[in-house]
VEXDRENBA-966286 format. One record per residue (C-alpha): residue in one letter; x, y, z; residue number from 1. Coordinates in nm, 3 decimals, padded with zeros to 5 digits. Layout:
VEXDRENBA-966286
<atom><residu>A</residu><xx>X</xx><yy>Y</yy><zz>Z</zz><num>NUM</num></atom>
...
END
This chain:
VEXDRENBA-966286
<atom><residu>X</residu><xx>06.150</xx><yy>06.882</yy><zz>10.890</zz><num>1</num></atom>
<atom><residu>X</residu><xx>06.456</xx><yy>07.079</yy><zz>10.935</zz><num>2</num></atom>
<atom><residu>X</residu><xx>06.736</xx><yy>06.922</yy><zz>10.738</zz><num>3</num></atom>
<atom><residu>X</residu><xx>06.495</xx><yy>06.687</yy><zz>10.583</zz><num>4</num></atom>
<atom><residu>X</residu><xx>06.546</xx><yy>06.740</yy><zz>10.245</zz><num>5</num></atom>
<atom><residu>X</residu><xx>06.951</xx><yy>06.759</yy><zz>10.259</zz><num>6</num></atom>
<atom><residu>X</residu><xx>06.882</xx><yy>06.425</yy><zz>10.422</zz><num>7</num></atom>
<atom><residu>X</residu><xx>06.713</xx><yy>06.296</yy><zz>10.187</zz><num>8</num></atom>
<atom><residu>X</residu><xx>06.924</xx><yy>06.431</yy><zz>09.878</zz><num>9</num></atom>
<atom><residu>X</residu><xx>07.285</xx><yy>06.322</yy><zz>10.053</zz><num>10</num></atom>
<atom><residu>X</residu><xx>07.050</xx><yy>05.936</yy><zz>10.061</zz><num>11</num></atom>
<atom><residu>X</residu><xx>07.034</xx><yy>05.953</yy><zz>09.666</zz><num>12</num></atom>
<atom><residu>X</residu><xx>07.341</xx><yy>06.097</yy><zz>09.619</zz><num>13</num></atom>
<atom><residu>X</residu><xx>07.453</xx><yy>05.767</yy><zz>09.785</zz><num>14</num></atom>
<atom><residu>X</residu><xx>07.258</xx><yy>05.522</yy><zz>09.543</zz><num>15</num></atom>
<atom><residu>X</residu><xx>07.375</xx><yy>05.189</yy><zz>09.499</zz><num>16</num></atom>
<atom><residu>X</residu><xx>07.686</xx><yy>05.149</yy><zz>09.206</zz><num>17</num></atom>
<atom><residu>X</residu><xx>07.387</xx><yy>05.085</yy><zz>08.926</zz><num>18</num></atom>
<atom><residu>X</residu><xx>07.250</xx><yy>05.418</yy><zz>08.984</zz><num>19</num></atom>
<atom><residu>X</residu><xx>07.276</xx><yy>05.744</yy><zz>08.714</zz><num>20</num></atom>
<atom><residu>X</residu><xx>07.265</xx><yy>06.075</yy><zz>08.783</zz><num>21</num></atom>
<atom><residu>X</residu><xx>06.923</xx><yy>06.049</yy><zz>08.619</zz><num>22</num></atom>
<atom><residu>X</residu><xx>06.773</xx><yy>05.850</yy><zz>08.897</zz><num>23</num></atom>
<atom><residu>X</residu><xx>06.899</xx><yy>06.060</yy><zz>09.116</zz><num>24</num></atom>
<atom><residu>X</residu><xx>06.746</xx><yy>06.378</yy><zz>09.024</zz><num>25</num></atom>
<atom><residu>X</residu><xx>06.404</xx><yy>06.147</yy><zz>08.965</zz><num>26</num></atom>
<atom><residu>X</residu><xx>06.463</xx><yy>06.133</yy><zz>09.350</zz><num>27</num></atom>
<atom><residu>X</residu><xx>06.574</xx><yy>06.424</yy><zz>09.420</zz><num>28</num></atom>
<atom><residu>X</residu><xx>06.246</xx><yy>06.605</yy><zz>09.279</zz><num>29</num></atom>
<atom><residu>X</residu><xx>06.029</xx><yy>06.379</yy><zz>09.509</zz><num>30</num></atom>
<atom><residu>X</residu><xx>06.221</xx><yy>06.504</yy><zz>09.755</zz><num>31</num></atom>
<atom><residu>X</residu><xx>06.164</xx><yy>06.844</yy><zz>09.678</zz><num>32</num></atom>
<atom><residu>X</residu><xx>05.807</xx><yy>06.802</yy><zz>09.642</zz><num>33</num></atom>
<atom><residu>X</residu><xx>05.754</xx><yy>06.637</yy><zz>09.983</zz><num>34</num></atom>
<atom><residu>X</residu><xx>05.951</xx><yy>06.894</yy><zz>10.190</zz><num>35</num></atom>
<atom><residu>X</residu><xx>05.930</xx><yy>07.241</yy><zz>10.017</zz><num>36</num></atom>
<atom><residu>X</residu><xx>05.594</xx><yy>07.141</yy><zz>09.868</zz><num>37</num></atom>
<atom><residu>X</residu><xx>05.454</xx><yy>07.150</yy><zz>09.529</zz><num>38</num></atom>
<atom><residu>X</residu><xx>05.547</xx><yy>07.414</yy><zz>09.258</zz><num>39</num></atom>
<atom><residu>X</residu><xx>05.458</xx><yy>07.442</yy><zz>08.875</zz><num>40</num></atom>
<atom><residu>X</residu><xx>05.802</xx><yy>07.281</yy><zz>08.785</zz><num>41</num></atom>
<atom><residu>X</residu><xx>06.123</xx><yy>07.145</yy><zz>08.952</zz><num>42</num></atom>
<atom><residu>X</residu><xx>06.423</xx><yy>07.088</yy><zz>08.791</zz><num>43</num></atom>
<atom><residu>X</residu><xx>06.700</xx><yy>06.881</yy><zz>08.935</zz><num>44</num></atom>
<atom><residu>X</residu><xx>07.059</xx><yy>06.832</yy><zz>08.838</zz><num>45</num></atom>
<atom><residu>X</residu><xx>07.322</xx><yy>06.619</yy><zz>08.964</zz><num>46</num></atom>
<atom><residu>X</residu><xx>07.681</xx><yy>06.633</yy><zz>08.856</zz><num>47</num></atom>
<atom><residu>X</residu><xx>08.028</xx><yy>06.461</yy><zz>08.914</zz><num>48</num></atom>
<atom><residu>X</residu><xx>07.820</xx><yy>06.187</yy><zz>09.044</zz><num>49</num></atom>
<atom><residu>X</residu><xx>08.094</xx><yy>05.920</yy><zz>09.197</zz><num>50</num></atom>
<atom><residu>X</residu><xx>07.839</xx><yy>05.656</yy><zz>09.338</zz><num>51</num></atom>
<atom><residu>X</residu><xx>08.056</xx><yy>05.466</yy><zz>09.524</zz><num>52</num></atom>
<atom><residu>X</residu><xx>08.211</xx><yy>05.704</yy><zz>09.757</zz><num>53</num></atom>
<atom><residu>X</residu><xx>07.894</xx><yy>05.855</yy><zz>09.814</zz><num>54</num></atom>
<atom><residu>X</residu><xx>08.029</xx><yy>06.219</yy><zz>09.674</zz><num>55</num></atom>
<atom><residu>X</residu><xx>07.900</xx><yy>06.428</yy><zz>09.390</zz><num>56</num></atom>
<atom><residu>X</residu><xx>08.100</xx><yy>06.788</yy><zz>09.298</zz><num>57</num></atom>
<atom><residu>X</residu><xx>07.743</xx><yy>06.951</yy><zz>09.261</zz><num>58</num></atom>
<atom><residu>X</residu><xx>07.404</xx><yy>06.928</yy><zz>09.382</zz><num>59</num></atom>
<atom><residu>X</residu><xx>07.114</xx><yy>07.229</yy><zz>09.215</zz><num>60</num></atom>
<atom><residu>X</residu><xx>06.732</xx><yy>07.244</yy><zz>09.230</zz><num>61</num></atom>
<atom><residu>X</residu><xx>06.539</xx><yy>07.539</yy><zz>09.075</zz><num>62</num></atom>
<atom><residu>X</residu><xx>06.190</xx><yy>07.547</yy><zz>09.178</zz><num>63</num></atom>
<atom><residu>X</residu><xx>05.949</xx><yy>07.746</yy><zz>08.983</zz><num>64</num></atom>
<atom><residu>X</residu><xx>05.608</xx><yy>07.892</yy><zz>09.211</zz><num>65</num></atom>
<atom><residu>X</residu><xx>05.673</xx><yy>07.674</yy><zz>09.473</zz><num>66</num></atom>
<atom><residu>X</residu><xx>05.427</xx><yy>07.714</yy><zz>09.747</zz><num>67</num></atom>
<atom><residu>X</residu><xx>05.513</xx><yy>07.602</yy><zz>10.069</zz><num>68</num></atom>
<atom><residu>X</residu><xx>05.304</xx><yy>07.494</yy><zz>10.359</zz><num>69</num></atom>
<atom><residu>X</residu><xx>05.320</xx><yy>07.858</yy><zz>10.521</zz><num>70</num></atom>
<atom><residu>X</residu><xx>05.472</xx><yy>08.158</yy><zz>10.416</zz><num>71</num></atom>
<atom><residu>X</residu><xx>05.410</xx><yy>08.371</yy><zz>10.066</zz><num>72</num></atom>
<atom><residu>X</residu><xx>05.452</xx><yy>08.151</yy><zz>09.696</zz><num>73</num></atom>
<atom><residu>X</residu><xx>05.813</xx><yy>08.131</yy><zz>09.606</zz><num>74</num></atom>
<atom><residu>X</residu><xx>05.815</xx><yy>08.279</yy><zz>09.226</zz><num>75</num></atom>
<atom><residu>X</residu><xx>06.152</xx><yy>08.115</yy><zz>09.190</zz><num>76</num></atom>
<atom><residu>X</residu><xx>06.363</xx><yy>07.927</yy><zz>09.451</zz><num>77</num></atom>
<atom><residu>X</residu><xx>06.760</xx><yy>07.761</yy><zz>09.366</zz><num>78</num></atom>
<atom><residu>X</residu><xx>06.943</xx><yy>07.590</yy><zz>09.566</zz><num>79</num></atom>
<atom><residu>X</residu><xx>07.294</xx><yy>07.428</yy><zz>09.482</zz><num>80</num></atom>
<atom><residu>X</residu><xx>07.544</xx><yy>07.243</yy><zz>09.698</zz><num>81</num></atom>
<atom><residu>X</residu><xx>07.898</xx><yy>07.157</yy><zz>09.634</zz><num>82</num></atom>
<atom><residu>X</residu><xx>08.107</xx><yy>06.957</yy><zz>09.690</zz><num>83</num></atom>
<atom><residu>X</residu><xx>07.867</xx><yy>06.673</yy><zz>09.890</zz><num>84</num></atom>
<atom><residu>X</residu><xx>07.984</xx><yy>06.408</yy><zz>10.088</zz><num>85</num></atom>
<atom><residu>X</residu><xx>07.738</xx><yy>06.150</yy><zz>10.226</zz><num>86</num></atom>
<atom><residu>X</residu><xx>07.844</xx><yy>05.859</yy><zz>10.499</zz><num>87</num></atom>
<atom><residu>X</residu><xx>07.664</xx><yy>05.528</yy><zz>10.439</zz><num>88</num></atom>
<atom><residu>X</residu><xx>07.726</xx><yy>05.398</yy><zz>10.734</zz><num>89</num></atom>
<atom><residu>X</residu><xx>07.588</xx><yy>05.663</yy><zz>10.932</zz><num>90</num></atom>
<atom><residu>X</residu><xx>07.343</xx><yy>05.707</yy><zz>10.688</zz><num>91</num></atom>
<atom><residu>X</residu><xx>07.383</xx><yy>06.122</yy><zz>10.640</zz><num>92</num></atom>
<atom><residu>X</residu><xx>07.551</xx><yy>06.398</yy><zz>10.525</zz><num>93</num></atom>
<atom><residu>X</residu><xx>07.899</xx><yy>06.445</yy><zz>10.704</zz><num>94</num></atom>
<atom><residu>X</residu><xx>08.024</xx><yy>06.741</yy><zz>10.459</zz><num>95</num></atom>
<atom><residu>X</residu><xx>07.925</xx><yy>06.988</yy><zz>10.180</zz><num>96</num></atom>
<atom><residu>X</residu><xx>08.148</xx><yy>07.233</yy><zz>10.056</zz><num>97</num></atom>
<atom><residu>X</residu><xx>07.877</xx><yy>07.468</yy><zz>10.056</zz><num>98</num></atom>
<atom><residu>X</residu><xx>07.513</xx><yy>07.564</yy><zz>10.048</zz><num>99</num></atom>
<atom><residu>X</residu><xx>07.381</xx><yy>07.810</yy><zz>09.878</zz><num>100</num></atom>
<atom><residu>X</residu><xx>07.015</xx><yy>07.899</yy><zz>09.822</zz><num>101</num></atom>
<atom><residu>X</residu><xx>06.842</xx><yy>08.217</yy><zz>09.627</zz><num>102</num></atom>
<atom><residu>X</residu><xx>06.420</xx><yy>08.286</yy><zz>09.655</zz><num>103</num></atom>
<atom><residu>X</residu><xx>06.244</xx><yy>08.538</yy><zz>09.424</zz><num>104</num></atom>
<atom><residu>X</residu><xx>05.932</xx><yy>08.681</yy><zz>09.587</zz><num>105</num></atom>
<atom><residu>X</residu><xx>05.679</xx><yy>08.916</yy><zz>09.400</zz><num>106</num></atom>
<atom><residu>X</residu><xx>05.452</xx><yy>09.195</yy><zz>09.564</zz><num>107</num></atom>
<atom><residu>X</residu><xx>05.149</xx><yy>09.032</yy><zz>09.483</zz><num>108</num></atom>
<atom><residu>X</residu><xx>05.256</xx><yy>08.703</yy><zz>09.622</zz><num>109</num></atom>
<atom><residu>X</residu><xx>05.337</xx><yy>08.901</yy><zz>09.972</zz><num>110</num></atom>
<atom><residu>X</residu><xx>04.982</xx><yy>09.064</yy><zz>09.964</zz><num>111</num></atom>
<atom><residu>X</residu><xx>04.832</xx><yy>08.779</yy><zz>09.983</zz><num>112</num></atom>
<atom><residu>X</residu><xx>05.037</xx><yy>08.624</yy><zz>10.251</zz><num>113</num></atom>
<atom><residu>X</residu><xx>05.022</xx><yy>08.914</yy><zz>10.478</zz><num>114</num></atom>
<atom><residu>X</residu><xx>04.677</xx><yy>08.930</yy><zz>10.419</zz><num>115</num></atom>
<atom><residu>X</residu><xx>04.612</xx><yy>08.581</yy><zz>10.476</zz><num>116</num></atom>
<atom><residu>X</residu><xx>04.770</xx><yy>08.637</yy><zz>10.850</zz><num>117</num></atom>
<atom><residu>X</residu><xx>04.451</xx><yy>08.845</yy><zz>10.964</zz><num>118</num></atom>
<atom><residu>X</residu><xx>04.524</xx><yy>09.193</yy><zz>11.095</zz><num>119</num></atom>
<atom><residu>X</residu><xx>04.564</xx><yy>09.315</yy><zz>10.744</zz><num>120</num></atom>
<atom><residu>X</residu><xx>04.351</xx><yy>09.378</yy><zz>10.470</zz><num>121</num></atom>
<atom><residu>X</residu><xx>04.327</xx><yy>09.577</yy><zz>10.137</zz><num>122</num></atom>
<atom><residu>X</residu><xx>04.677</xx><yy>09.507</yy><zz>10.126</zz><num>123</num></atom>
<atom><residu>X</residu><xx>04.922</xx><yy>09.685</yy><zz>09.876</zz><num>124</num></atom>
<atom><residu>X</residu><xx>05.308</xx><yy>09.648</yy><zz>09.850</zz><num>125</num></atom>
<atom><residu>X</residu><xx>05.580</xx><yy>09.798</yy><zz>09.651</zz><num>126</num></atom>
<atom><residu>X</residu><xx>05.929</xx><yy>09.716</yy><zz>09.601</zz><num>127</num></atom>
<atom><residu>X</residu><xx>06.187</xx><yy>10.032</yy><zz>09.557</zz><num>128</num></atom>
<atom><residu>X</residu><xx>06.591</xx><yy>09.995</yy><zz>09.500</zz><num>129</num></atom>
<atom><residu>X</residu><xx>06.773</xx><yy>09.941</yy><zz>09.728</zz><num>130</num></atom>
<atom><residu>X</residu><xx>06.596</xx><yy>09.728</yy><zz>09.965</zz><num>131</num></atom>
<atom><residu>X</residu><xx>06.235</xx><yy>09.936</yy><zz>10.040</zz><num>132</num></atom>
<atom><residu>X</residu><xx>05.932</xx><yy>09.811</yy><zz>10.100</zz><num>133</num></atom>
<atom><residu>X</residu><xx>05.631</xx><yy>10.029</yy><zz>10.107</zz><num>134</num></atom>
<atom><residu>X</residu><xx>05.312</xx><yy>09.866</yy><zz>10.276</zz><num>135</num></atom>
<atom><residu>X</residu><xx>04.981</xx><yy>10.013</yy><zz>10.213</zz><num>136</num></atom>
<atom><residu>X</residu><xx>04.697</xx><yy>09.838</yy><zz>10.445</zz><num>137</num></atom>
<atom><residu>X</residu><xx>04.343</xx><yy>09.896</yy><zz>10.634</zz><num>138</num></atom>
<atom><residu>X</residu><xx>04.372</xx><yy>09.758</yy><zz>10.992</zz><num>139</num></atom>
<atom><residu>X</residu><xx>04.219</xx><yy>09.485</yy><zz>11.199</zz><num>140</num></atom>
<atom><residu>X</residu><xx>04.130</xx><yy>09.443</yy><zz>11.520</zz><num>141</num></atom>
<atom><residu>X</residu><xx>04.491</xx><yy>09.440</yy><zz>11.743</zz><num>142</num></atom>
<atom><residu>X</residu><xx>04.656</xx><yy>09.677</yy><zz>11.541</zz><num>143</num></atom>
<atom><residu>X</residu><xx>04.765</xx><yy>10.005</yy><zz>11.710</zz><num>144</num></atom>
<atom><residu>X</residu><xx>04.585</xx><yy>10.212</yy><zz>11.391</zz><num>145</num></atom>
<atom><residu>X</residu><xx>04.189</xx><yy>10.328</yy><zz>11.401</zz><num>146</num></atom>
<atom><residu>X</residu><xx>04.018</xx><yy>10.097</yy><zz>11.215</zz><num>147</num></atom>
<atom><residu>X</residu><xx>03.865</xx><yy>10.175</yy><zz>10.877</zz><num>148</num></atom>
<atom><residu>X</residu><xx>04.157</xx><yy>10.387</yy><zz>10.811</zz><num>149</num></atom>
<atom><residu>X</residu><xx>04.400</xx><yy>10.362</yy><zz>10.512</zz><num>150</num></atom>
<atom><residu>X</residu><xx>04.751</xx><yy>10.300</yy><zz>10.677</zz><num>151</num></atom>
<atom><residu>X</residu><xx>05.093</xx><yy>10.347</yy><zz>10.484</zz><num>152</num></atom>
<atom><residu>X</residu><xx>05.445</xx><yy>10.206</yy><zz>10.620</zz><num>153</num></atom>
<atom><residu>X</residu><xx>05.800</xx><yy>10.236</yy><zz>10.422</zz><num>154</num></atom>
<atom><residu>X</residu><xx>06.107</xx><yy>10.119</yy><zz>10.518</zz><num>155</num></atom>
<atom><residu>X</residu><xx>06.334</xx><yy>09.876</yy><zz>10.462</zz><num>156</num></atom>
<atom><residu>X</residu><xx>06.372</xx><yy>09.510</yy><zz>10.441</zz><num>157</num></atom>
<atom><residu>X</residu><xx>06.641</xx><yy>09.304</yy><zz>10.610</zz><num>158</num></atom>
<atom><residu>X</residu><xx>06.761</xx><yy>08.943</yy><zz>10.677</zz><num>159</num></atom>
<atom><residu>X</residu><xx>06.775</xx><yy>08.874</yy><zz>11.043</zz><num>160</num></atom>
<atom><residu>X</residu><xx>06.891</xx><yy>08.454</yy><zz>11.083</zz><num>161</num></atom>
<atom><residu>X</residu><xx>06.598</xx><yy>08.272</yy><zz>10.948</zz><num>162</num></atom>
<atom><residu>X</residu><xx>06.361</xx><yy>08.555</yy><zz>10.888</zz><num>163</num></atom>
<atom><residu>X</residu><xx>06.306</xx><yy>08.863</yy><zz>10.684</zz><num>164</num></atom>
<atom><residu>X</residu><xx>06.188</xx><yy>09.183</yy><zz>10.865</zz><num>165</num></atom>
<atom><residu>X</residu><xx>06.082</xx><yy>09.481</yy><zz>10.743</zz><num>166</num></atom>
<atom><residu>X</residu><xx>06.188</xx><yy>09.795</yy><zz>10.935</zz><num>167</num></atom>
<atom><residu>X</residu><xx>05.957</xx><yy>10.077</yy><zz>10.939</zz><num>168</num></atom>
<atom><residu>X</residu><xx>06.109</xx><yy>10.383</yy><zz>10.903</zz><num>169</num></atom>
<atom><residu>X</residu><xx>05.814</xx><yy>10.564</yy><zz>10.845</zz><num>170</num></atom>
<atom><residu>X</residu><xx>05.427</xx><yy>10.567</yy><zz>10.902</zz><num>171</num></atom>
<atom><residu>X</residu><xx>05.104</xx><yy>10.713</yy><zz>10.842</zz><num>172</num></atom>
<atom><residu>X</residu><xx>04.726</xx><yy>10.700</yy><zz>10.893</zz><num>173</num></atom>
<atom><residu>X</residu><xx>04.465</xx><yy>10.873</yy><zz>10.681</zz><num>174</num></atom>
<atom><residu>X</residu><xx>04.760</xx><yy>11.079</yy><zz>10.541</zz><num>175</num></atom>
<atom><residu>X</residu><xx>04.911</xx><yy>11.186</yy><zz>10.902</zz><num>176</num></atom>
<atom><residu>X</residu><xx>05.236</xx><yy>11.083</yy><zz>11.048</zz><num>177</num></atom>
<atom><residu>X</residu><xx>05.211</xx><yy>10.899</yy><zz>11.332</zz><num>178</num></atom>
<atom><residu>X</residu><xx>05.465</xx><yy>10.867</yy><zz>11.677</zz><num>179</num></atom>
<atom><residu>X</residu><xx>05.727</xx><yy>10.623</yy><zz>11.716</zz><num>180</num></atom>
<atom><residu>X</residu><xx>05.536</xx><yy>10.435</yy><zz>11.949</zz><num>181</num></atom>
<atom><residu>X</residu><xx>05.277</xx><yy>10.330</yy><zz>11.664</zz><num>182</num></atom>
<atom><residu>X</residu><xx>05.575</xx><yy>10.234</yy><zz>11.461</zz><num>183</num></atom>
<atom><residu>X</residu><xx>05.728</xx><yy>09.994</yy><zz>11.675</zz><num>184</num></atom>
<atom><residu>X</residu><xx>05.364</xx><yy>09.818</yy><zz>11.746</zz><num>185</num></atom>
<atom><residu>X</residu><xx>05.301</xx><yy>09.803</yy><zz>11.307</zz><num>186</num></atom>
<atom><residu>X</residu><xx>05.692</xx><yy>09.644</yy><zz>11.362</zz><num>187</num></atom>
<atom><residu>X</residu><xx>05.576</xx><yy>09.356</yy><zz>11.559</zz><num>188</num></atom>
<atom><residu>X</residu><xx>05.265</xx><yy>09.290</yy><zz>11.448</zz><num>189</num></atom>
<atom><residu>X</residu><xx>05.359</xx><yy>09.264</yy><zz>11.057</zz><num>190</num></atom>
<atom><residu>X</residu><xx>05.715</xx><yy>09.092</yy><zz>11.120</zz><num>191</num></atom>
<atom><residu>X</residu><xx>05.881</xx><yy>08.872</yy><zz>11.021</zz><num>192</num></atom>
<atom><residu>X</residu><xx>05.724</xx><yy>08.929</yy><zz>10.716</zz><num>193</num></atom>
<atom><residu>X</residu><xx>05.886</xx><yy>08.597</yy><zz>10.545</zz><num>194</num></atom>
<atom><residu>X</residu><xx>06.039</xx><yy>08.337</yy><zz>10.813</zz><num>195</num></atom>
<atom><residu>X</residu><xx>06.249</xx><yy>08.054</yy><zz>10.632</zz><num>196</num></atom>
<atom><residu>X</residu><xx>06.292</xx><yy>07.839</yy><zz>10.906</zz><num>197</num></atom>
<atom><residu>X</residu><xx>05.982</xx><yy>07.688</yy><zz>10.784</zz><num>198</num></atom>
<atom><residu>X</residu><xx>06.187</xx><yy>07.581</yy><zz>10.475</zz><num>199</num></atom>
<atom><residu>X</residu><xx>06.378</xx><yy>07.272</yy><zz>10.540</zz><num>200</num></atom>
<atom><residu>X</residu><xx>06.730</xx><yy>07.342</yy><zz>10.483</zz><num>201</num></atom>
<atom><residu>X</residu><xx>06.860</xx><yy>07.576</yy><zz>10.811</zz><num>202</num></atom>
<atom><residu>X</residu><xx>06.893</xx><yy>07.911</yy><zz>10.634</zz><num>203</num></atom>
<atom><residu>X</residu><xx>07.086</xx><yy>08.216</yy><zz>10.741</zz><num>204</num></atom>
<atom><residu>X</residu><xx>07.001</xx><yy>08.542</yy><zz>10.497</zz><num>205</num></atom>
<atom><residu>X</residu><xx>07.318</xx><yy>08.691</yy><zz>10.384</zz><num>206</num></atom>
<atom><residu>X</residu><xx>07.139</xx><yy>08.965</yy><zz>10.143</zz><num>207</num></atom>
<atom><residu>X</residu><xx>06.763</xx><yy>09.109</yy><zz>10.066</zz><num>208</num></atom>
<atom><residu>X</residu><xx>06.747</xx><yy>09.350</yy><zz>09.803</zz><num>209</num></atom>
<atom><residu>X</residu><xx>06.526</xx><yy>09.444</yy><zz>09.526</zz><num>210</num></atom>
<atom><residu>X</residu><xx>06.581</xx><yy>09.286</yy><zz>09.154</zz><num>211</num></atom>
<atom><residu>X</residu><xx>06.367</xx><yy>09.384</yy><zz>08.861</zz><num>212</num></atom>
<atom><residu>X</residu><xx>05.984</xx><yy>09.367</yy><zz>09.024</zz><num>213</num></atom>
<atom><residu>X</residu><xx>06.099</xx><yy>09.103</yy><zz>09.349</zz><num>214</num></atom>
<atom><residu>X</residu><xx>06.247</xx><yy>09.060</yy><zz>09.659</zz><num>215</num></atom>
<atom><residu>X</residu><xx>06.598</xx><yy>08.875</yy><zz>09.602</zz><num>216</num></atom>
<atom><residu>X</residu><xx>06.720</xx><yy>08.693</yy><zz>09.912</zz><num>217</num></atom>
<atom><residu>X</residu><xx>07.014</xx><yy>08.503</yy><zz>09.910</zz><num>218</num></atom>
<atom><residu>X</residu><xx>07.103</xx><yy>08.268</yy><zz>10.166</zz><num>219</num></atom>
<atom><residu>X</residu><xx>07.359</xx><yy>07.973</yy><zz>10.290</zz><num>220</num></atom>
<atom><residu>X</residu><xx>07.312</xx><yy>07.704</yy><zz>10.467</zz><num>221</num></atom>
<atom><residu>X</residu><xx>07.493</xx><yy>07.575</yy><zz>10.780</zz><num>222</num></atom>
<atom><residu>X</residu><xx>07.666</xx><yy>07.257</yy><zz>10.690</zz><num>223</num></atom>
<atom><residu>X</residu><xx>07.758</xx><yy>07.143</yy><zz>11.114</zz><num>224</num></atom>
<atom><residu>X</residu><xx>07.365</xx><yy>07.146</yy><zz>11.123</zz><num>225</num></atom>
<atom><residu>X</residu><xx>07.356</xx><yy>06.895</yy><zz>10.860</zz><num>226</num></atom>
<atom><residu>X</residu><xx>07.593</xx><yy>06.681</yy><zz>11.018</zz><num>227</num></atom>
<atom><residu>X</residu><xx>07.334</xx><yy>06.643</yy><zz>11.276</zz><num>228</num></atom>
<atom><residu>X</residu><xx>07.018</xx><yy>06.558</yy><zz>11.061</zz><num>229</num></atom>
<atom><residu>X</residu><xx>06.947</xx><yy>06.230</yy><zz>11.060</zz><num>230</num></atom>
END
């Protein structure tokens, strides 16, 4: 799927000579729909539309609770290119300006996710400025914590490629610090907390930080990848 839906959106950006910017963002939400998956509302907007050459100045989507096939619910999800070039011989993007995308994800959104991994249950989170997560949890089988025994991790959240990873800093078990060693094996059992790579667009994080009560993570896209996607 990777590069699917910038395939698809430089293909209606290249409409036939009849075609409005209307139609295109009627296609454009399909698109949306069949590669990030469903949400409570998409909204599409095309501008600078020049049909001919296959170019438009901007490209933005806003998706509202989208909830893709794995990975926690989206609360809000935009993603705007600029700039788009699309070759109809070749039939696919050769340039974009840039990509830029931006996902809002809530607390109780990511309990539910980690919870629906196994491993994890009872699960509480809370967001903190700058970038802190703090994970409250009852293990599973495989985790390196008695069982039946409230756990609590903080630390921070961070964008590494693709994926978001949370880096515990600290840790404790029925209200006892525990050794470094029990860190690092909470570390790679809960990351990456939110992968995007399952998101079909080739995302590198550039930022994770907390706004308001969510996780902000921006993110741009690699436009030589695109060039590739056929």
């Amino acid at each position: 799927m990777k590069g699917g839906w910038i395939t698809l959106a430089a293909a209606a950006v290249a409409l036939t000579a009849c075609s409005t910017e209307g139609r295109v963002e009627d296609r454009l939400e399909e698109a949306l729909v069949a590669h990030l998956g469903p949400a409570e509302e998409y909204d599409v907007d095309v501008s600078g539309l020049r049909v001919r050459s296959g170019e438009a100045e901007r490209v933005r989507a806003e998706g509202i609770r989208v909830r893709p096939a794995r990975g926690p619910v989206v609360d809000r999800l935009t993603i705007e290119m600029r700039n788009v070039r699309y070759d109809r011989a070749l039939k696919r993007l050769v340039a974009a300006e840039s990509v830029q995308a931006t996902a809002w994800v809530r607390p109780n959104d990511l309990e539910v996710y980690l919870e629906q991994g196994g491993g994890l249950r009872s699960v509480s989170v809370s967001l903190m400025h700058p970038d802190r997560m703090r994970l409250r949890f009852r293990p599973e089988l495989g985790l390196p914590v008695p069982l039946n025994v409230a756990a609590e991790v903080e630390g921070t959240v961070e964008g590494r490629g693709s994926e978001l990873h949370f880096v515990v800093r600290e840790a404790r078990a029925g209200g006892i610090g525990v050794n470094g060693g029990v860190t690092e094996g909470l570390s790679r059992w809960i990351n990456p907390v939110v992968d995007l790579s399952d998101l079909p667009l080739d995302l590198e994080v550039t930022s994770v930080r907390v706004e308001g009560d969510a996780l902000r993570v921006d993110a741009t896209g690699d436009v030589t990848a695109f060039q590739e996607s056929r």
